[in-house]
MIVEXDO-93013 format. One record per residue (C-alpha): x, y, z negated. Coordinates in steps of 0.5 Angstrom, whole numbers, padded with zeros to 4 digits, always signed. Last residue first. Layout:
<sites>
XYZ ...
</sites>
This chain:
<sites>
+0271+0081-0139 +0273+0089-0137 +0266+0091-0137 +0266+0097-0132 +0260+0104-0134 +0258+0108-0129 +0254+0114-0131 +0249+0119-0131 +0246+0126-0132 +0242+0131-0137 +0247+0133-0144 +0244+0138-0149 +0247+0144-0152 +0248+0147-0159 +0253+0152-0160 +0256+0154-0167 +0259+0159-0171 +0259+0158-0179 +0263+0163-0183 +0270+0166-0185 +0269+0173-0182 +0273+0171-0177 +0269+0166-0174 +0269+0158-0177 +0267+0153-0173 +0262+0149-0170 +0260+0144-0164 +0254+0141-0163 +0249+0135-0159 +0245+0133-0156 +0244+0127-0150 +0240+0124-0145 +0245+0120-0140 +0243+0115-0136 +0246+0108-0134 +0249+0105-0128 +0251+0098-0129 +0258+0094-0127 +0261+0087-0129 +0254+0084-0130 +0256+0079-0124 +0249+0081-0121 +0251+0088-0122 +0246+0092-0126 +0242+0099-0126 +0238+0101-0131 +0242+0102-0137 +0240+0107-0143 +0246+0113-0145 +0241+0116-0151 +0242+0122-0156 +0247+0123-0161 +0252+0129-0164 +0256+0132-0168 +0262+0136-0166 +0268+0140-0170 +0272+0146-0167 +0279+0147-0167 +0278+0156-0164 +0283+0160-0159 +0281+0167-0157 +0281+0171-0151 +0281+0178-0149 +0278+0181-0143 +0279+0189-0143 +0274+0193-0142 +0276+0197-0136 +0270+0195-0131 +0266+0198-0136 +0260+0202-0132 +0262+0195-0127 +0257+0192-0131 +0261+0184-0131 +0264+0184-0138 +0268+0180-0141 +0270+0175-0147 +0274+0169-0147 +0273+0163-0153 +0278+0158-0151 +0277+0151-0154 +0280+0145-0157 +0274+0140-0160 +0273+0135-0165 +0269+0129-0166 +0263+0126-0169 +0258+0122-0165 +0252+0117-0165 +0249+0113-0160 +0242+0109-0157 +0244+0107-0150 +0247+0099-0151 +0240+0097-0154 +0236+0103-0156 +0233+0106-0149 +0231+0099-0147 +0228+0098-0154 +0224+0104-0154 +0221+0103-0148 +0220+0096-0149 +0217+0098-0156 +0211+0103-0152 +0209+0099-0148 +0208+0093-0153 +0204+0098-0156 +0199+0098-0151 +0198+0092-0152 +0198+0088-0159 +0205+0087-0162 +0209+0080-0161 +0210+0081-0154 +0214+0086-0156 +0220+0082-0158 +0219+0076-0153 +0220+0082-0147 +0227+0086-0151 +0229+0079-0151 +0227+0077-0142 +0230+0085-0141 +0237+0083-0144 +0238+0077-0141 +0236+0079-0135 +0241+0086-0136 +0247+0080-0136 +0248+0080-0144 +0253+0083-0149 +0247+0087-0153 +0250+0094-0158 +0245+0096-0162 +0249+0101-0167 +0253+0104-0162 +0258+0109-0164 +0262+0114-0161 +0268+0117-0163 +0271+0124-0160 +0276+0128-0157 +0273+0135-0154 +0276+0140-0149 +0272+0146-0149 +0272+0152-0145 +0267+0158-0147 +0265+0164-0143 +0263+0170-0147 +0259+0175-0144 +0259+0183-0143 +0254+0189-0143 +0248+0185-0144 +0246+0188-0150 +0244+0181-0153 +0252+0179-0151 +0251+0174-0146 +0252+0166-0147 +0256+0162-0142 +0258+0154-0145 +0264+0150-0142 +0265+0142-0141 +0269+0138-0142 +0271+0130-0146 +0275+0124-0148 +0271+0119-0151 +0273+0113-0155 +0269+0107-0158 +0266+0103-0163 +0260+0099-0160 +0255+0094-0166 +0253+0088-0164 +0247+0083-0161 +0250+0078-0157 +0255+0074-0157 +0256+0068-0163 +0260+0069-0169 +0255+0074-0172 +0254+0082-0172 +0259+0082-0165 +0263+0087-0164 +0263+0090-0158 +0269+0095-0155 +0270+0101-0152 +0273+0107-0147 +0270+0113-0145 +0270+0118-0140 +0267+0124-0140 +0265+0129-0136 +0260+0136-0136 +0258+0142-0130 +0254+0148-0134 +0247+0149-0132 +0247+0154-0136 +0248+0161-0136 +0247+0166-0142 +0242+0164-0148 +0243+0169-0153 +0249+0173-0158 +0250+0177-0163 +0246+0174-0169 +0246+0167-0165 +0254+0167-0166 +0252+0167-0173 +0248+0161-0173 +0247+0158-0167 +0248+0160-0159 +0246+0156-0153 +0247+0151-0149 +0245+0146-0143 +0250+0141-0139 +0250+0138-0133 +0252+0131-0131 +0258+0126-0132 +0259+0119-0134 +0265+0116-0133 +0265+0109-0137 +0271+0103-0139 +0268+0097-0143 +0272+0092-0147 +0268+0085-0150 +0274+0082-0149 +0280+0085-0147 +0283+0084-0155 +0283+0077-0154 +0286+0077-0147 +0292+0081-0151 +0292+0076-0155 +0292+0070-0152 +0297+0073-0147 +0302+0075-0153 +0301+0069-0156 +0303+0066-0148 +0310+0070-0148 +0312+0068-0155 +0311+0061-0154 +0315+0062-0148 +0320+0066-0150 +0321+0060-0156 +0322+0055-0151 +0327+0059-0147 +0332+0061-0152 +0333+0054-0154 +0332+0050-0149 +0338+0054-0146 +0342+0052-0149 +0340+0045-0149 +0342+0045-0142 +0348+0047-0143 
</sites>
């Protein structure tokens, strides 16, 4: 009997401390981060020929999901994959003025980190200062600014967006036009900068900013190129889970 049940005991065992030992190892070096903040557009390409700037200040989230990996064996410096799921929405006015498109977008999106640092901010602040103590003062300014910037903000995005495209009118001389909405699949490509400024003495949690900029694309109905082109103002908090 008790061999029996050695023998489905043992080996659930085993499995169930491969199975910690792995899930531990994936969890390691992963981040979770929100940012949110407000969001400045306006038309590109065709869209520009009809359309200009409507209201801006547009409220934007996202929430992200990602993993360092290091360029060597050791940790430190390395890149950052992750995952981003967002909205925002963008209001431009048609250039006569009697009606508006109001566009919701709900974006999917990889971002990368080429210059990812795994370190407590002292850490990193103490190389960014050994690396621009190596040039003449002034300049040593200057390449701690772009460091601290760099490391762990400077990224890269490419992704998809789902979006409903609504036209209206708010004149009341045409209070019967119709409202019609389309759907569009858009493509992004982006970049910008998320630097840290703040950190918790643990190193789990730190504040960062948001300084982005971006574009979002797609075909209209005569077969050509659409766009919006925005930029992103704001902040976020990002949780490092081990």
């Amino acid at each position: 009997m008790m061999k029996s049940t050695l023998k489905i005991f043992l080996p659930c065992f085993i499995a169930i401390v491969m199975a910690h030992g792995a899930y531990a190892q994936a969890l390691k070096n992963v981040s979770l981060k929100f940012n949110m903040g407000v969001s400045f557009s306006g038309p590109e390409d065709d869209l520009a020929l009809g359309y200009m700037k409507g209201k801006e200040n547009k409220f934007f989230t996202e929430a992200e999901i990602a993993k360092h990996l290091n360029y060597g064996k050791s940790d430190g410096l390395g890149l950052k994959l992750a995952l981003v799921l967002g909205k925002n929405s963008s209001n431009v006015l048609r250039n006569d003025g009697l009606t508006q498109l109001n566009v919701g977008i709900t974006s999917v999106k990889a971002r990368l980190y080429p210059l990812s640092f795994v370190a407590k901010e002292d850490d990193m602040m103490e190389g960014m200062g050994k690396i621009a103590s190596k040039f003449p003062i002034g300049i040593d300014i200057l390449v701690t600014g772009l460091l601290w910037g760099s490391f762990n903000g400077l990224h890269f995005d490419y992704g998809t967006g789902f979006s409903k495209i609504t036209e209206s009118t708010f004149d009341s001389d045409y209070y019967t036009f119709p409202e019609q909405s389309i759907k569009r699949n858009l493509t992004y490509f982006g970049w910008g900068f998320q630097p840290q400024f703040l950190q918790s003495s643990s190193g789990k949690w730190t504040a960062n900013a948001v300084l982005d900029f971006g574009k979002y694309k797609w075909t209209n109905n005569a077969g050509r190129t659409s766009s919006l082109k925005y930029a992103y103002a704001g902040f976020g908090v990002q949780y490092h889970i081990k």
